[in-house]
N, C-alpha and C positions, 0 to 999 in steps of 0.2 A: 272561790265561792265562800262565801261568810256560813258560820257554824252558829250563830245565835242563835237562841231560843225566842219567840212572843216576849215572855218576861223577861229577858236579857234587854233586848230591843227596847223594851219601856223604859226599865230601868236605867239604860244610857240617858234615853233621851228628858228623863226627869227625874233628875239629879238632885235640884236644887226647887225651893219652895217655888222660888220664880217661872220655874217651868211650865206652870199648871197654867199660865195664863197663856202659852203657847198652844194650848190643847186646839184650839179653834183655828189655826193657821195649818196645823199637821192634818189636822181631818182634813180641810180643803185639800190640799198638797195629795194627799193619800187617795180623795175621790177624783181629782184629775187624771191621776195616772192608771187607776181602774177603768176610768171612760177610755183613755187612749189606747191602753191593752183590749177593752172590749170590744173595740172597733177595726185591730188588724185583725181578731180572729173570727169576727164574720167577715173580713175582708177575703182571708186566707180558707176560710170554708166553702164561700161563695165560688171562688175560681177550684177548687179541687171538684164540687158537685158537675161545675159546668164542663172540665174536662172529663167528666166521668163519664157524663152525659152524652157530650163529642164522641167519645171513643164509643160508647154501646152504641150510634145511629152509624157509624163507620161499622162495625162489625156486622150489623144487621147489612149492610148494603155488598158487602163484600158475600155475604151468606147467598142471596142474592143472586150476585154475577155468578159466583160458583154453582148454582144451581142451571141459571141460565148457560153455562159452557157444557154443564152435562146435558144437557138436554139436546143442546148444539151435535155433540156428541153421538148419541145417539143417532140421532138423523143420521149422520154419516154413517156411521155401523151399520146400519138398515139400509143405506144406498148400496154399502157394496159388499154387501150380505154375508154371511157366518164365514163362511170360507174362505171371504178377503177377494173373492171375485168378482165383484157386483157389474155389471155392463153398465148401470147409468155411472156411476163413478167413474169408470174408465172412460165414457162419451163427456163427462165434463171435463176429466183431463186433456182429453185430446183437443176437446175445445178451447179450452184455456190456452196450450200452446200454440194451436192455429193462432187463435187471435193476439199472443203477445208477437209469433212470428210474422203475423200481417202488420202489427202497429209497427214494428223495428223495419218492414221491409218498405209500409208506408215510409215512412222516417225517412229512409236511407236514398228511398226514390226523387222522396222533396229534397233532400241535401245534395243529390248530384244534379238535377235541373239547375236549384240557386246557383249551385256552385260557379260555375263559369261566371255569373255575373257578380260572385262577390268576388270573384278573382283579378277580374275586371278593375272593378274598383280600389281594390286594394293595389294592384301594379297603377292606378293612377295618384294616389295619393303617396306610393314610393315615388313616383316620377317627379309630384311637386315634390318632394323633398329633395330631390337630387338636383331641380333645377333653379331651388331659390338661392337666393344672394348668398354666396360665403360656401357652397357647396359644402361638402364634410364637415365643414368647419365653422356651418350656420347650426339655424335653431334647430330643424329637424322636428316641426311640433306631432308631426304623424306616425312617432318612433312604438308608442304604446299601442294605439289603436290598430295602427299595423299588424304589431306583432299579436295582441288579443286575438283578434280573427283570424290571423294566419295560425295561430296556434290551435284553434278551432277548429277550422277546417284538417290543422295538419293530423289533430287526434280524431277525425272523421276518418277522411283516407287511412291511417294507420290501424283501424276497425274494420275497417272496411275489405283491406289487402288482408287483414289479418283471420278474418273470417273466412276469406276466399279462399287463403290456404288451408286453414282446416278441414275445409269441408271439398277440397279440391278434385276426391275421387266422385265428387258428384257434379262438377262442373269441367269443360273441356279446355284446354291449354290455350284455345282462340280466345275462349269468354273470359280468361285471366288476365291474358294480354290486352284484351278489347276495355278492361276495367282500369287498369293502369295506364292505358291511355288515355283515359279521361282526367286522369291526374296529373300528367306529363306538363298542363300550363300552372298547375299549383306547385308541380315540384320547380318548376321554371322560377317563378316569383319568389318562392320559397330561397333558392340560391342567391337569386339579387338581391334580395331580404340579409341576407348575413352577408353577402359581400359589401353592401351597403354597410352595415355594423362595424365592420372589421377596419373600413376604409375610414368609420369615424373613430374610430380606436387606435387607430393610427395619428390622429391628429388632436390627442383628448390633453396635450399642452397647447396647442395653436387656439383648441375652445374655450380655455379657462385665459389663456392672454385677451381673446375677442370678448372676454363676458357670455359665454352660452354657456355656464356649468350645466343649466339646465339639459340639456344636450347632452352631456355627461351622464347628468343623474338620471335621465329615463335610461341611458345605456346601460346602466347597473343595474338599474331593476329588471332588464330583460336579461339581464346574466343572471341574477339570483333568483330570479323565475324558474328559466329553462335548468339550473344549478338543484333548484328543490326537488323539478318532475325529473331529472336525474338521478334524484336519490331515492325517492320514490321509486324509480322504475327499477333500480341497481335492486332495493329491499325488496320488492314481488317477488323479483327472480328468485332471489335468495331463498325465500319462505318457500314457494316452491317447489326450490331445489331442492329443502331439507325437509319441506314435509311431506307427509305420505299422501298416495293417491286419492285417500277420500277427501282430505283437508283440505290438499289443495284444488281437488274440484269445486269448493267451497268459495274461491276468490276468480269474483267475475268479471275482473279489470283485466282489457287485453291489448290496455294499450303499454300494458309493463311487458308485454312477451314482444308488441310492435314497434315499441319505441325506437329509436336508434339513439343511443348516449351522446348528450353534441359537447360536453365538457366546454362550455362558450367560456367559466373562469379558466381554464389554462391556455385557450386560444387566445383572451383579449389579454392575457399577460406575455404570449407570445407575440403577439401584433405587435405590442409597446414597444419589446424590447429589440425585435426586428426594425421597429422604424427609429429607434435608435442607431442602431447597426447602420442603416441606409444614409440618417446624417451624417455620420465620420465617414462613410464613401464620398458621397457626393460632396463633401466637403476639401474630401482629398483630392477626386477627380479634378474639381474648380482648380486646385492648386498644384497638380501633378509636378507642372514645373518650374512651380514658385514655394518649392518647399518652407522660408524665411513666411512669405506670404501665408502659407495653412497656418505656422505658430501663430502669428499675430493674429488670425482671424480667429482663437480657440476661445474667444471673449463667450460666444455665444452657450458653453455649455454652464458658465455662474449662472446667466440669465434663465436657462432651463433650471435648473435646481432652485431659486430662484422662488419661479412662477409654482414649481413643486409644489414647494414647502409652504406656500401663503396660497394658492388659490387650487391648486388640483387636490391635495390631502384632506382637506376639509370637504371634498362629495367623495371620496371612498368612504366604503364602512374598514372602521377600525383593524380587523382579522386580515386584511390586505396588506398591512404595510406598505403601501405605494410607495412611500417616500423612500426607506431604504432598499426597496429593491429596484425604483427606476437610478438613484443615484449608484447601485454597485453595475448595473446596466450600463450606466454611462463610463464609469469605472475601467469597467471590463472592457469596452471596445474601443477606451479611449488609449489604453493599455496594447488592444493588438495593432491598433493604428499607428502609436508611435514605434513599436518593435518594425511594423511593416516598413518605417523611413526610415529604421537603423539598418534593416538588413539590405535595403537600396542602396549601402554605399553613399553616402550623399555628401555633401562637402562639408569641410571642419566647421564653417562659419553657423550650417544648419544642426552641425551638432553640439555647438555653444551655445548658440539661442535656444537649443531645445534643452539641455541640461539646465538655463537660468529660469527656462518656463517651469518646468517639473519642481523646480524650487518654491516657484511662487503657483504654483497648485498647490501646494502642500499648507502653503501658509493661506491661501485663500479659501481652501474648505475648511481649515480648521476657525475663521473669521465666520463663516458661514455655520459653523457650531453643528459640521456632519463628523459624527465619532469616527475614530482609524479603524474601527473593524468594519467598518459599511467598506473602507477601499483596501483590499485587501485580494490579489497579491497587492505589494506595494507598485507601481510604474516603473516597470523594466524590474524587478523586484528587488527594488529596494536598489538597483546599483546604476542609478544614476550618473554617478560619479565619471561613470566610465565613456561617458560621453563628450568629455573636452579631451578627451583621451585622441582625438581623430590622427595625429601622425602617431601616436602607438602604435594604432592599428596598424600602420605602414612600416615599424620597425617588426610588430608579428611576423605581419606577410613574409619579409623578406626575409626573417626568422629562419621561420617555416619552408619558403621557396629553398632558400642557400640550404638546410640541414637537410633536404630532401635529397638535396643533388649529391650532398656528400654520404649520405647513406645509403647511395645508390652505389657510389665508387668504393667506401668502405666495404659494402656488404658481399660485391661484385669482387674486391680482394678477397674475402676471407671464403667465400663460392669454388672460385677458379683458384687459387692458391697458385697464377701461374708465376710469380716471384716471392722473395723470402719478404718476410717481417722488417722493418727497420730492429736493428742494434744497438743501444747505447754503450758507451765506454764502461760501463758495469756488468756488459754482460744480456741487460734484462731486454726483452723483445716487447717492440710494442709498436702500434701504426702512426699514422700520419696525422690524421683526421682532428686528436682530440685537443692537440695544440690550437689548429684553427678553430677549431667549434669553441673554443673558449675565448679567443680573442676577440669573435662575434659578439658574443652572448657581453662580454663588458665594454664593447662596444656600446650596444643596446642598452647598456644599463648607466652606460655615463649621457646619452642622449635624455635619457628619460631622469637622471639628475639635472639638466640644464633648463630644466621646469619648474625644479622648484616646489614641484607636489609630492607629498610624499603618497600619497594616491597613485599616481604615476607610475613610479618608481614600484609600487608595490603589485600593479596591473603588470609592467613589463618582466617582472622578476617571475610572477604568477605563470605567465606565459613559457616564460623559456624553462620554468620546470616541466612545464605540461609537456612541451618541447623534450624536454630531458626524457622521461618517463614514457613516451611514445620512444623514444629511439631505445630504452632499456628493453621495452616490450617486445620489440621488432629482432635485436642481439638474443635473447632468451628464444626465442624461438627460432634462429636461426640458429643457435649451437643445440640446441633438443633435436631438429632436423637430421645436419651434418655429423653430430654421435651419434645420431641409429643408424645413418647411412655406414659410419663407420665401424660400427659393429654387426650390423646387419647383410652388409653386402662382401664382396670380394674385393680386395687389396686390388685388382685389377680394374674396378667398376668405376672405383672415384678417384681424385684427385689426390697425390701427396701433400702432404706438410701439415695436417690439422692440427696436429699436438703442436706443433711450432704456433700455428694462429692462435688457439685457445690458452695459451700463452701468455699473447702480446694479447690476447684481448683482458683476459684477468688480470694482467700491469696496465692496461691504458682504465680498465674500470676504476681500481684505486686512485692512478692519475686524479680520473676525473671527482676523484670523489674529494682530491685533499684540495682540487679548484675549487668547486665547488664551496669547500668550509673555509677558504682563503677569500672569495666573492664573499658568502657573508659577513664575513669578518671586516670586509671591507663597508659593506652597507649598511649592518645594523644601527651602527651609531649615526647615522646621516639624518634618520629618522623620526617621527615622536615615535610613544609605547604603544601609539594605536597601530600604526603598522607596522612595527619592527616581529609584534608577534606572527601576522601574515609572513613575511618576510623569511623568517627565521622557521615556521613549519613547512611551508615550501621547498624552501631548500633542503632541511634533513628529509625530506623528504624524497627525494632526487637522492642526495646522497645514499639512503638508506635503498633506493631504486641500482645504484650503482654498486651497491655491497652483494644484493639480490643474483647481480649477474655474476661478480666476479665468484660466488655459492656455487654458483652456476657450472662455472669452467672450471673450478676445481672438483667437482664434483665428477663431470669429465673427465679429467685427468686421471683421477682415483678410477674409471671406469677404462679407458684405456690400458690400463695396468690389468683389470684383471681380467680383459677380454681375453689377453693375451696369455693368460692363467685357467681360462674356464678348465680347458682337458687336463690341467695337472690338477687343481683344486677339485675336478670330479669325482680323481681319483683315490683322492683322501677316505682314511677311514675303509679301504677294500682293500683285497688281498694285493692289489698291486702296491700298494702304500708300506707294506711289511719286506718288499721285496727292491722297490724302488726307493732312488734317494729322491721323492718330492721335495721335499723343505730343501733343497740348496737349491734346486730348479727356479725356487718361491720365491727367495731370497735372493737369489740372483738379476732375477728378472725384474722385482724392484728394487735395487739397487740398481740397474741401470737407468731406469726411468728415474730414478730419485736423483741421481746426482746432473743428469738433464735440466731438472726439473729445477735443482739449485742454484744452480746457473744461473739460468733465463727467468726465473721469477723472482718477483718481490718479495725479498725477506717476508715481510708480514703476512703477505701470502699464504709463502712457503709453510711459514709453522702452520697454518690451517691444514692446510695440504698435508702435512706431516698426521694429524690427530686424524685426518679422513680415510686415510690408506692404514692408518693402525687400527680404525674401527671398522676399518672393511675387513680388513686382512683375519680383526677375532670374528665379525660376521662370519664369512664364509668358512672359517674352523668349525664355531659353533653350529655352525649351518649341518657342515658333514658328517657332525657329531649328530645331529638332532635326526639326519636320515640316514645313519647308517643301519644297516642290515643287522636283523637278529644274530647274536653270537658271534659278528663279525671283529667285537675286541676279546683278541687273544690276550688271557691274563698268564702272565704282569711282563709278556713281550710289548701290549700295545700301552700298556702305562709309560717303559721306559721308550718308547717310541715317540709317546705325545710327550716327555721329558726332553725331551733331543728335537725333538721340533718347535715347543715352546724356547727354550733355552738358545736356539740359532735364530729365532724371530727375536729375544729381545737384546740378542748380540746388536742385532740388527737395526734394531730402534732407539739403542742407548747412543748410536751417532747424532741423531738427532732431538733426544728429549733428555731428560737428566733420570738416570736411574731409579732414583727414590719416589718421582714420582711416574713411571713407567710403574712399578709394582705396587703403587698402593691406588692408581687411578687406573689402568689398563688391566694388566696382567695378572692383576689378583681374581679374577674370575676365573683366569684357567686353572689358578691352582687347587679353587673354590669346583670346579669340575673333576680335577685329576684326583682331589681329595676323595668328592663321592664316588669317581669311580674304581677307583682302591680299599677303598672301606669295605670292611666286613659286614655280612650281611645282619648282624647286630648293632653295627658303632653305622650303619648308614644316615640314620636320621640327626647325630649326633653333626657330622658334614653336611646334612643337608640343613638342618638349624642354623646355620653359617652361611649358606647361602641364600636361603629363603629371606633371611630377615633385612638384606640390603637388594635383592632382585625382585622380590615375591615369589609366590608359590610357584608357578614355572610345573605341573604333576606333569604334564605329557610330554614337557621336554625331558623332563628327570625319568619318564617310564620307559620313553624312547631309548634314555641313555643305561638306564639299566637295561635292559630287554637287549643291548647291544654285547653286555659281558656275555664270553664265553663259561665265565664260572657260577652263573645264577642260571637256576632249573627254574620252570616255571612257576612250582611251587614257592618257590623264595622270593621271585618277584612278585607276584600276588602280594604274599605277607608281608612283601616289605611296604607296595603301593598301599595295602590295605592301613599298614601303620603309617605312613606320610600322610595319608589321606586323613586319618583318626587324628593326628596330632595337628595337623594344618588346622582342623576346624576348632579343635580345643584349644591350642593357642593363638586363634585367630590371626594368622595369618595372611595379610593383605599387599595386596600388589603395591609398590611404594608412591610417594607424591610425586618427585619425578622419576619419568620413565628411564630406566639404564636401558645398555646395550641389547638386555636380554626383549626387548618390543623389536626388536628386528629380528632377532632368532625364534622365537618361540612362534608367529604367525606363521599361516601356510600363503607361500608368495609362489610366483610361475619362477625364480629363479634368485640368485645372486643377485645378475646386473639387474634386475629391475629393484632393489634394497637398495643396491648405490646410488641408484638415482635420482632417490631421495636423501645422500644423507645430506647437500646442501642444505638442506631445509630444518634438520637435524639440530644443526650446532650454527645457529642464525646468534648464539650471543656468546660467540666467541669473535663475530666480529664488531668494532666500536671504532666511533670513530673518531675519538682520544687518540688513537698509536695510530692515525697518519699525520705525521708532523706538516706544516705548511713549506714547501718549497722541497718536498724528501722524495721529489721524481722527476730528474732531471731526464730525459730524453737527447741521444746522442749515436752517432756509431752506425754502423751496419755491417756487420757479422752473422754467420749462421752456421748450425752444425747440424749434424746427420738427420735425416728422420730418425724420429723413436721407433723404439721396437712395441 
């Protein structure tokens, strides 16, 4: 805004002499713009007066009605006089209701007379509709007006039933039923009414082929009709539900308590997708035994997508996706139809033509610009392929049939056990079966080379693992069986020779395991890198299936030994142990299983076998350490005792392992035990720091094993746990990353033999399938020797 003064102003504008003669043009200038400005603010006064003016004849009128309501007021006050009881008030009330309950019953009287004859009507104009040209699949012009009045009349009756039961303790059970049968020809019409809709819902691609969308589009708008008074009626309730009794006295719609919910959008998307389903029947049926004939005729489902995509999606509303949900429709059942003529068995020629159709579906929707998520699983999912496959399937079968038979007779030897094992010229025992099962299985794999696919090739390989791995399944639970039988029952109950079988079966497992990596060995390179990887996980897979077992049977074996140990090894650690020579009974007893054992099993085996019987053998020491009886070790008799006991076990196991690391991988725990349990009740912790820090903390096997000295009072043990227990938390002491031996001791288990039974499972990476050389199990021989003990 300018800050000039009058005299500033002048003086700008008359500077110079010449100015003065401008004097007579400024004046003009200066009284234009005064008339202009004098003329908006009577503009601008005139309209302020006249809304002023407006507002005081509104106030005055409003004073007015407010006067007239009190007045109104009053009268009433006076009718139903001081105390709120007035009788004419109450005579006009009851009046009032009479007469609205005569107008509604008038009403209700005229609507059930008409009714019959607009029902009349309305079953005549469904009937032209059903009987013009093109039935379903005509114009259908009476689809609206139909449904208007039948909708009509149906929120009539639904008032009407609905009233009858509320008020039903005043009405009798005859006059309920005698009401509802006057409705019985509306409910009547009412069903052909939607069956008719449904039937044209059915055929809403055959209407947009004929040119009737229209026919269409009235049928949607009686979906989104009945769809709105559905949610309408869903909201009453709800409000209802959730409001309290005065409120909801307050909403006087009763046709949201009468309704019945008809959800026509999920039914006309069920209709669709059912008369989908019905075309790949009927399609199929037509060609049951012209399977070649159903391919060729699949022409017709482009033509539906098609007609879709250009003339049925343009009369849905948008929030329907029509298009991609009739195309995953057609997707889906075109998908269980083709499964349903694969699992028929049908001849190779129909499973070539159908693997080169699937081909050219894939390339024809994607022409047809429908994305890969509308078809989705992919056809057969995704594994097509496996369709020219048709004599595969016949080396399967026979696969399958041949291994069955011999898993009968295998399994039926290792059962009845009523001859020995085959023998080879080494010594090692093993059966018959895995020679032939092998010359099978590259059988089947050089037929499926003479294909030429590496698809093939990679299907049959697939199979005979699966093959593989059902027969490993079937062995594992046939030796779980036969060793509880055998530990479980009498020597008299079952059969001789199982240690001899479990055997030959842990040498035929390897067997099959070094075929196995010799068959890959052979196929990988035949392949490209797409399925050499298939190939190659398959089979270590099998392999690592055949390692499982042979876990298995040594596992066994290590459990047979200490069956036959339980009453000596119970007696560990009690007084019979001070008086008895246990440990040469121990060592004796495996030692004859062990040199058995070396015999007849496969070196690589055997050293597993070796590391399983020396971690069972400190199991169940530590075991009778961990429950021996209070005060039950006599000091420093039972120290030089578990000296001479340890010292004759690793006499014992220096035959088969190398000394140095017997005592720095085995045997260093026990000395890690004999240490704490010699230690004075001051240097305890000092041994037990030694042992904590490669076992972990271990407090209840350590309070066990204290609480076992005869020379600790209970006061000492207290002070010493109290100090393990102080010093475990302040030097944080934690259980190690892998678990050592002491996870099988320190658990409360039902026994020894149920520990062994797991340790297969234990020491899974000591086996590899590097150290089976190819050709390092020659099969030969038949020799046998004693039962084991």
């Amino acid at each position: 805004m300018s800050t000039l003064t009058p005299s500033q102003a002048v003086s700008d504008l008359l500077r110079q002499p010449d100015d003065l003669l401008k004097l007579s043009s400024y004046r003009k200038k200066l009284l234009k713009e005064k008339s202009t400005l004098d003329a908006k603010l009577q503009s601008g006064v005139k309209a302020q007066l006249d809304a002023t003016r407006d507002a005081l004849l509104r106030l005055q009128a409003s004073r007015a009605a407010v006067g007239l309501i009190r007045e109104e007021m009053m009268a009433v006050e006076k009718l139903k006089g001081e105390d709120g009881g007035g009788e004419a008030f109450e005579k006009i009330t009851r009046v009032s209701t009479v007469h609205r309950n005569f107008a509604q019953t008038t009403k209700m009287v005229q609507n059930l007379r008409s009714m019959s004859d607009k029902v009349d009507h309305l079953s005549s104009l469904l009937d032209s509709d059903k009987n013009q040209i093109g039935g379903s699949c005509g114009s259908s012009p009476n689809l609206l007006p139909i449904h208007y009045q039948l909708q009509q009349l149906e929120s009539f009756r639904n008032e009407t039933l609905h009233q009858a039961k509320k008020n039903q303790h005043s009405h009798s059970v005859e006059e309920r039923d005698t009401l509802i049968k006057w409705f019985e020809k509306l409910d009547k019409v009412g069903q052909d009414f939607e069956s008719w809709l449904w039937e044209i819902s059915s055929n809403i691609v055959e209407l947009a082929r004929r040119g009737n969308g229209g026919t269409v589009v009235r049928l949607l708008k009686i979906v989104e009709v009945e769809g709105k008074e559905d949610e309408k009626a869903v909201a009453m309730r709800l409000v209802r539900k959730v409001a309290t009794h005065d409120a909801a006295s307050k909403f006087k719609s009763m046709q949201a308590n009468a309704r019945v919910i008809k959800n026509y959008r999920h039914k006309l998307l069920d209709v669709m997708t059912n008369t989908v389903k019905q075309s790949f029947e009927n399609h199929y049926l037509d060609n049951q035994y012209d399977m070649l004939g159903f391919i060729e005729g699949l022409g017709w489902i482009y033509k539906d997508i098609i007609r879709i995509k250009d003339d049925v999606e343009p009369l849905f509303p948008e929030d329907y996706e029509i298009t991609p949900y009739l195309v995953k429709a057609y997707h889906k059942h075109l998908n269980d139809t083709i499964r349903k003529i694969v699992s028929s068995a049908p001849e190779a020629k129909v499973l070539l033509e159908l693997h080169a159709w699937i081909k050219e579906y894939r390339v024809s929707m994607k022409e047809l610009e429908i994305p890969s998520k509308w078809l989705q699983p992919p056809l057969l999912d995704g594994k097509s392929q496996d369709l020219i496959e048709d004599y595969v399937k016949l080396i399967v079968a026979k696969l399958e049939e041949w291994t069955i038979n011999l898993m009968k007779e295998e399994t039926g030897k290792f059962t009845w056990r009523t001859r020995e094992p085959e023998q080879s010229d080494d010594g090692q025992l093993g059966m018959e079966g895995v020679v032939d099962f092998f010359q099978l299985v590259n059988q089947q794999c050089d037929l499926a080379l003479d294909s030429n696919q590496g698809a093939v090739l990679a299907r049959v390989v697939t199979e005979c693992a699966k093959v593989m791995r059902r027969v490993q399944k079937e062995w594992l639970k046939l030796i779980a069986e036969e060793s509880r039988n055998q530990v479980e029952k009498k020597p008299e109950e079952i059969a001789g020779g199982l240690v001899e079988y479990v055997i030959a079966l842990a040498n035929d497992q390897l067997k099959s395991a070094d075929y196995v990596e010799s068959l890959s060995s052979r196929l990988e390179p035949l392949v490209s890198e797409k399925y050499k990887l298939t190939i190659s996980t398959c089979l270590n897979d099998a392999i690592d299936g055949y390692l499982d077992v042979a876990k298995k049977c040594t596992s066994s074996l290590v459990e047979f030994v200490f069956n036959d140990l339980k009453l000596v090894i119970k007696n560990l650690i009690t007084p019979v142990w001070y008086s008895d020579q246990l440990m040469p009974q121990i060592i004796e007893t495996m030692k004859d299983y062990m040199t058995d054992y070396q015999q007849h099993l496969n070196p690589s085996i055997f050293e597993i076998l070796v590391e399983d019987l020396l971690d069972a053998f400190l199991i169940s020491y530590l075991s009778s350490l961990r429950k021996a009886n209070a005060r039950s070790l006599r000091m420093p008799m039972a120290i030089q005792k578990m000296k001479s006991d340890i010292g004759m076990a690793f006499d014992f196991f220096v035959n088969y392992k190398q000394p140095k690391e017997l005592e720095e991988n085995n045997f260093e725990i026990m000395e890690m035990i004999i240490a704490i349990i010699q230690s004075s009740p001051q240097m305890v912790f000092m041994d037990y720091w030694t042992f904590a820090k490669k076992h972990g903390p271990n407090l209840v096997f350590i309070e066990n094993l204290l609480r076992a000295r005869d020379d600790l009072d209970k006061i000492q043990l207290n002070e010493i746990m109290d100090t393990l227990r102080r010093k475990t938390k302040e030097e944080e002491i934690t259980d190690p990353e892998e678990p050592t031996i002491m996870i099988k001791v320190q658990g409360h288990s039902s026994g020894l033999l149920s520990n062994l039974s797991n340790l297969a499972g234990t020491y899974a990476s000591n086996f590899s399938t590097g150290g089976f050389a190819t050709g390092g199990f020659a099969m030969a021989g038949a020799n046998h020797f004693g039962t084991l003990r």
